[in-house]
PLY file of the C-alpha trace (Angstrom):
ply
format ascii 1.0
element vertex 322
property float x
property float y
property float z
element edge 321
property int vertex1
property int vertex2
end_header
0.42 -6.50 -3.52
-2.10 -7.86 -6.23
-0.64 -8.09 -9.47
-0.43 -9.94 -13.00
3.13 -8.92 -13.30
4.84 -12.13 -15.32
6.70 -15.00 -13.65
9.81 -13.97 -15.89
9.72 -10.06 -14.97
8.84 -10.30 -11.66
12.67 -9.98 -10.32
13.11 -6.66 -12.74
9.76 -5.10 -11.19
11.00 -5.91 -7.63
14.59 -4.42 -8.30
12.84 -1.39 -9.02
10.22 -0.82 -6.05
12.30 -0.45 -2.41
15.42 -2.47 -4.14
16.86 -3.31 -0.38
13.01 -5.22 0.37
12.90 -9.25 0.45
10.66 -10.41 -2.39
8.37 -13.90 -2.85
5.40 -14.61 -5.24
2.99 -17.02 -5.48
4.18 -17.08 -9.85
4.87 -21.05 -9.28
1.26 -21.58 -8.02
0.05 -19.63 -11.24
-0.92 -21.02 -14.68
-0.59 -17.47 -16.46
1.27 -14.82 -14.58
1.73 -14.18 -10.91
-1.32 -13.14 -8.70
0.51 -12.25 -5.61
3.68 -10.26 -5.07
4.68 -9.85 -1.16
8.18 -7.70 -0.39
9.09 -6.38 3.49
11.89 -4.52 4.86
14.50 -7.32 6.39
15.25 -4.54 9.00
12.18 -4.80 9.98
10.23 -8.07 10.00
11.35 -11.70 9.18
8.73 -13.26 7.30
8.46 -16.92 6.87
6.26 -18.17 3.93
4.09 -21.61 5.67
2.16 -22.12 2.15
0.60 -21.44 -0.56
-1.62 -21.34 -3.79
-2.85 -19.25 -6.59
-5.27 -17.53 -4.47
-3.42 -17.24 -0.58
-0.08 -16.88 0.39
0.07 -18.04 4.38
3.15 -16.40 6.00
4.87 -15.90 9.81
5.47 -12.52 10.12
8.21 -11.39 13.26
8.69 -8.34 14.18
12.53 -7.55 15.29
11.76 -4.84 17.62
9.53 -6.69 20.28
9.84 -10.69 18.69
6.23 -10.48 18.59
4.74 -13.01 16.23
1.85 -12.69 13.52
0.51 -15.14 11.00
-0.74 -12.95 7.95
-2.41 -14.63 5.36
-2.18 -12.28 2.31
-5.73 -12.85 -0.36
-6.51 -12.68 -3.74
-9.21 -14.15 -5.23
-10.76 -15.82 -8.24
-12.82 -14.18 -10.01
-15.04 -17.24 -10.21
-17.06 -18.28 -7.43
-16.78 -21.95 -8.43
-12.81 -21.63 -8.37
-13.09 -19.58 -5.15
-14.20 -22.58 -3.35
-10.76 -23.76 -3.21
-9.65 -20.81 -0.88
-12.71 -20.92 1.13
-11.43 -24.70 1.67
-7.77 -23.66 2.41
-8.47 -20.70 4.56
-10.79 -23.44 6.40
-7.73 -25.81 6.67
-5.45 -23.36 7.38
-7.66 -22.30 10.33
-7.28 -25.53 12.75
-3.35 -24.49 12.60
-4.27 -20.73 14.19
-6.31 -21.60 17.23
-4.49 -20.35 19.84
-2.26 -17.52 17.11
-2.78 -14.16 16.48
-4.09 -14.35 12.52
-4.92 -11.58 9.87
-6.29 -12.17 6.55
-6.25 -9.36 4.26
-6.67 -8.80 0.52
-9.08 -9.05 -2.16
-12.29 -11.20 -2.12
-13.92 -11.33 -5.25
-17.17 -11.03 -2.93
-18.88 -8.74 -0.65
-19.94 -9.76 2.84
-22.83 -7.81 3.79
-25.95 -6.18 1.54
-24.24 -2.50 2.64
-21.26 -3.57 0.83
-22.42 -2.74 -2.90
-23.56 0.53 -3.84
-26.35 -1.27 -5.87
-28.44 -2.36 -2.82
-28.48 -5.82 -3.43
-31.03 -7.44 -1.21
-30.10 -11.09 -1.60
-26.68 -12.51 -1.06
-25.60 -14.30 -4.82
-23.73 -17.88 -4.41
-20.36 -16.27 -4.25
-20.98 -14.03 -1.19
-23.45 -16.63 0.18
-20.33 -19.26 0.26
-18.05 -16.25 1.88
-19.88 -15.82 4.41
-19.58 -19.41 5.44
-15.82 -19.36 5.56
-15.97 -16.62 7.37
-18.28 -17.65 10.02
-16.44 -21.01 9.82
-12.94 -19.72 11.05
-13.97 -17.27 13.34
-12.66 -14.20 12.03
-14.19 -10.28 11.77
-13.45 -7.02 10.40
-10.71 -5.13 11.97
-11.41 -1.63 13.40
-10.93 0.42 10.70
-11.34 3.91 9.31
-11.60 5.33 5.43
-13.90 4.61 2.04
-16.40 2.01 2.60
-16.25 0.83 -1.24
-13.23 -0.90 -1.71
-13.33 -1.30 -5.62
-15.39 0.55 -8.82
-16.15 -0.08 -12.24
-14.31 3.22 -13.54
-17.54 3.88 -14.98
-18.94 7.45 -15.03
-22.21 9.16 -14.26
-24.99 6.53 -13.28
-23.09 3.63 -14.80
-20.78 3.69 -11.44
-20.76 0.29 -9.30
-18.70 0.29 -5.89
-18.46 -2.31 -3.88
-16.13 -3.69 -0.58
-14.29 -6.58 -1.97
-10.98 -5.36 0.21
-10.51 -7.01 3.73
-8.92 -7.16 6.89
-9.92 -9.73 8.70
-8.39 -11.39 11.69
-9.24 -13.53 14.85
-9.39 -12.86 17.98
-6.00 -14.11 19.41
-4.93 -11.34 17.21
-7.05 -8.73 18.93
-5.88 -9.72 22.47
-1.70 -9.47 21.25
-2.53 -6.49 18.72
-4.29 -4.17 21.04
-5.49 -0.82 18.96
-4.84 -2.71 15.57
-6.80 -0.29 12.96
-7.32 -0.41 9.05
-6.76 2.05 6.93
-9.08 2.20 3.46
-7.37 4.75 1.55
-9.09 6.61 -1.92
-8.68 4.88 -4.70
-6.25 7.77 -6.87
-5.45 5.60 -9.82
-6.12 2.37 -8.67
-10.28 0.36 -9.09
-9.11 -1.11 -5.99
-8.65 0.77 -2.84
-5.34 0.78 -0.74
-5.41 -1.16 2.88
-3.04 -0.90 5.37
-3.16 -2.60 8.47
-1.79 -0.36 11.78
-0.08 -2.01 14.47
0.46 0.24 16.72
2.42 -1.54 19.43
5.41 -2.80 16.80
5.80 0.31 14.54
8.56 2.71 15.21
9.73 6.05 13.40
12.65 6.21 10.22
14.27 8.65 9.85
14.15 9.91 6.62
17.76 9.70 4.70
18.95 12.48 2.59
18.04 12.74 -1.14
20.14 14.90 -3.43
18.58 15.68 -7.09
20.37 16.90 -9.67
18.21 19.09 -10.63
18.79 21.43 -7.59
21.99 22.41 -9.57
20.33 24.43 -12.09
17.85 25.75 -8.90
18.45 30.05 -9.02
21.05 30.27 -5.39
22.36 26.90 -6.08
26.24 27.85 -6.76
25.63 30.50 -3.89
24.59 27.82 -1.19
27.15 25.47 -2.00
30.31 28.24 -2.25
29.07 29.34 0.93
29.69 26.41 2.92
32.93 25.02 1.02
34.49 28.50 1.76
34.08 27.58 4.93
37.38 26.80 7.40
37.19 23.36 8.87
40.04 21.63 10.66
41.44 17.97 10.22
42.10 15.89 6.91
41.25 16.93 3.63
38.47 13.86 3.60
37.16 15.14 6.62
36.90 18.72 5.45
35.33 16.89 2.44
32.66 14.97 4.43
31.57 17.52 7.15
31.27 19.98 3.72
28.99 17.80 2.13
26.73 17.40 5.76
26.35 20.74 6.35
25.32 21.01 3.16
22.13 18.91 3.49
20.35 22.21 4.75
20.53 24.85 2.51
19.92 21.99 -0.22
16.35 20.50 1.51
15.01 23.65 0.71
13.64 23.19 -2.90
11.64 20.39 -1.40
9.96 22.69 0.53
9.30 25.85 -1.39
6.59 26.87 -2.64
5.05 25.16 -6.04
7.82 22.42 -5.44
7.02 19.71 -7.81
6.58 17.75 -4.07
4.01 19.76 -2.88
1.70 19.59 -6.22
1.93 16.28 -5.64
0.68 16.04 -2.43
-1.93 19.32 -2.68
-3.43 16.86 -6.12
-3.58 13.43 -3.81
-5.59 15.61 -0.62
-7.95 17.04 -3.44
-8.53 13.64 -5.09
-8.70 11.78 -1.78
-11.72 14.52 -0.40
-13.45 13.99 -3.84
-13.57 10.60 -3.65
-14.41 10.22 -0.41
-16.87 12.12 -0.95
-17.93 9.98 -4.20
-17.78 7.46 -1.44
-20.90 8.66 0.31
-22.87 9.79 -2.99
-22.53 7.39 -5.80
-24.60 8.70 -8.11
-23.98 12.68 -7.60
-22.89 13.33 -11.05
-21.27 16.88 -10.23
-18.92 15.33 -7.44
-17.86 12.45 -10.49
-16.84 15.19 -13.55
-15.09 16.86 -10.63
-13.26 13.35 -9.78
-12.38 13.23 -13.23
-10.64 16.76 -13.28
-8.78 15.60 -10.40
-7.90 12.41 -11.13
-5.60 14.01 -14.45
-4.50 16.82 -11.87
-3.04 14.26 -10.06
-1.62 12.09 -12.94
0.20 15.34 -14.01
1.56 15.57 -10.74
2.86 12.48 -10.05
4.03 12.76 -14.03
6.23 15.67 -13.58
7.48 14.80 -10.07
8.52 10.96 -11.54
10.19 12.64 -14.30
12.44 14.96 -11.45
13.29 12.47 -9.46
14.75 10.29 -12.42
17.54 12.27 -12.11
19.02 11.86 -8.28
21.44 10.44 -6.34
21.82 10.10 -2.26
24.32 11.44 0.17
25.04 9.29 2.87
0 1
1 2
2 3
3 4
4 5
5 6
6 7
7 8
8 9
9 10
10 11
11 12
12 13
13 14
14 15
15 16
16 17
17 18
18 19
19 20
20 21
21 22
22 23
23 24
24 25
25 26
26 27
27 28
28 29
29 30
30 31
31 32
32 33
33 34
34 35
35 36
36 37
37 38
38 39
39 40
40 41
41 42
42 43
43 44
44 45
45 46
46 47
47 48
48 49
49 50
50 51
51 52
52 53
53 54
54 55
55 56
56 57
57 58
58 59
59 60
60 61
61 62
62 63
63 64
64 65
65 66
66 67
67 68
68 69
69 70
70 71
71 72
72 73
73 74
74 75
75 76
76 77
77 78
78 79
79 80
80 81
81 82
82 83
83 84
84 85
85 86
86 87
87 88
88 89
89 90
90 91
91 92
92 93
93 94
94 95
95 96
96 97
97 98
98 99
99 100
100 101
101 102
102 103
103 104
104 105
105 106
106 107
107 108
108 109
109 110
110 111
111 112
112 113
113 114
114 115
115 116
116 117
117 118
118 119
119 120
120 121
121 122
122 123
123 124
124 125
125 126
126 127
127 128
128 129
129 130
130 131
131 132
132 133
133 134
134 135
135 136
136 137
137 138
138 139
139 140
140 141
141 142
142 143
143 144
144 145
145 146
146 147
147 148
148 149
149 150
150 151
151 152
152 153
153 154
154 155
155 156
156 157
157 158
158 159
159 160
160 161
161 162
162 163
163 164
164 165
165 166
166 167
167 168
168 169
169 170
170 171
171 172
172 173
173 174
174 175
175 176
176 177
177 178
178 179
179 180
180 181
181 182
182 183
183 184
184 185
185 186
186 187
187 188
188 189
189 190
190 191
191 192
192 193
193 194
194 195
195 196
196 197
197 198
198 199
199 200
200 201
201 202
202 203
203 204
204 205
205 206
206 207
207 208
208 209
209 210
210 211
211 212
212 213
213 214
214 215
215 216
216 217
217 218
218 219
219 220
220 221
221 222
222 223
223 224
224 225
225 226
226 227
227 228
228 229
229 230
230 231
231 232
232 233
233 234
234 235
235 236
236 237
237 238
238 239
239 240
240 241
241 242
242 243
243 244
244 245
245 246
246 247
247 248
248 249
249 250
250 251
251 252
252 253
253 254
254 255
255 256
256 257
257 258
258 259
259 260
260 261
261 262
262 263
263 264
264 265
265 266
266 267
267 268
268 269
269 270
270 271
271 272
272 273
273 274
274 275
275 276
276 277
277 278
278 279
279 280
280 281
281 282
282 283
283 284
284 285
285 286
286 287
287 288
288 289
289 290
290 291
291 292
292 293
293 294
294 295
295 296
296 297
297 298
298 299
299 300
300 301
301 302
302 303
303 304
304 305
305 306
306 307
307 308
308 309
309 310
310 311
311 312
312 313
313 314
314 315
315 316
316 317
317 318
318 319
319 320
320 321
């Protein structure tokens, strides 16, 4: 995660987004704020930070279900091309230690790569992409399969003063191609973001979670709500009154999933505004400069602000049963 959270609120923002995650930063690499923000699920992965600097983060990332091993370096780049050159020269560095490893870089560039990768057609590479390209030639690494916009950032500018370009990558060598069979990127729409979200697939390590149960309080005032719940506790169920208790509250977890999946559920706008604003700007993606398919992105892009709006402000008030 790229971010300019500060050093001093970084363990407040963190407590708030997936609370049971691991957290580092790069904040004691950064003269004003902190660039890079990683968190992973302990239950999951063990990740090992090797280095790093204001612009990289290198990391050893194992996975608990198979011990498989993979050395992620996590990017994000000056905006300068001059101050750039010191991740060029690190990544370069860095390089002679992944020979024989399976490596990914992935992250933000500050440059594009090829002349298909601005929506301006530029037909010379400038000094910044120019000096890219040599790093990336240099350490031996490539694209990684992947699927989604092509334009990784914009402007935010509307009608013909739009600019998209692929500054997003995921880039790895290719020991990481022979352990990581079927590895695939994913570039989603940007939604709110100028930058696009990447998520790198590995097929071979991922597994299903189930999904715990989420109890909102606003189901109470939901029309049947009293109904559902005298219905089960009327119920005759042998044992201790705890255990009467606790098997009460499980079967319970039916009859109360159902507001999530009614119709106009606050859920559902949600998702039914993010497959609208994805299509649009996909299809933004392939046409630039159609000026009916931007107003349209616009609409949208507030349709799905609303959304999320409303659905933030209902879920402020829940609480989980276990």
């Amino acid at each position: 995660m790229e971010t300019h959270v500060d050093s001093s609120n970084v363990s407040k923002v963190c407590q708030k987004i997936f609370n049971a995650w691991f957290w580092t930063t790069n904040a004691s690499c950064c003269i004003k704020g902190t660039r890079i923000m990683l968190g992973w699920d302990p239950n999951v992965v063990d990740v090992m930070v090797l280095s790093q600097t204001d612009q990289v983060i290198h990391t050893q990332v194992i996975f608990k279900l198979d011990r498989k091993s993979l050395f992620c370096s996590f990017v994000y780049a000056d905006n300068h091309y001059r101050n750039r050159r010191d991740l060029w020269h690190n990544l370069g560095g860095h390089n002679s230690f992944m020979k024989d490893k399976p490596w990914v870089i992935m992250g933000d560039f500050n440059a594009y790569l090829f002349h298909d990768d601005t929506s301006t057609g530029a037909s010379t590479y400038n000094i910044g992409s120019r000096e890219f390209k040599e790093c990336v030639n240099n350490i031996e690494v490539s694209d990684v399969n992947s699927t989604g916009v092509h334009y990784t950032w914009t402007n935010n500018q509307r009608q013909s003063g739009t600019i998209l370009k692929k500054l997003d990558r995921i880039m790895c060598n290719i020991n990481c191609v022979t352990e990581f069979l079927n590895a695939r990127a994913y570039f989603h729409p940007f939604r709110v973001s100028d930058h696009s979200p990447c998520i790198l697939k590995l097929p071979n390590v991922s597994r299903d979670k189930p999904r715990p149960f989420k109890f909102v309080n606003l189901i109470a005032e939901k029309q049947g709500f009293l109904e559902e719940v005298n219905q089960i506790w009327s119920k005759d169920i042998a044992g201790f009154r705890m255990y009467q208790v606790v098997m009460k509250l499980k079967l319970l977890k039916t009859p109360l999933r159902k507001p999530f999946f009614q119709q106009g559920n606050l859920h559902e706008n949600v998702k039914m505004a993010r497959k609208e604003l994805d299509e649009c700007q996909l299809r933004r993606d392939q046409d630039p400069a159609n000026d009916d398919v931007l107003a349209k992105h616009g609409v949208l892009l507030q349709k799905y602000k609303d959304a999320v709006h409303d659905e933030a402000l209902f879920l402020q008030q829940k609480s989980k049963v276990d």
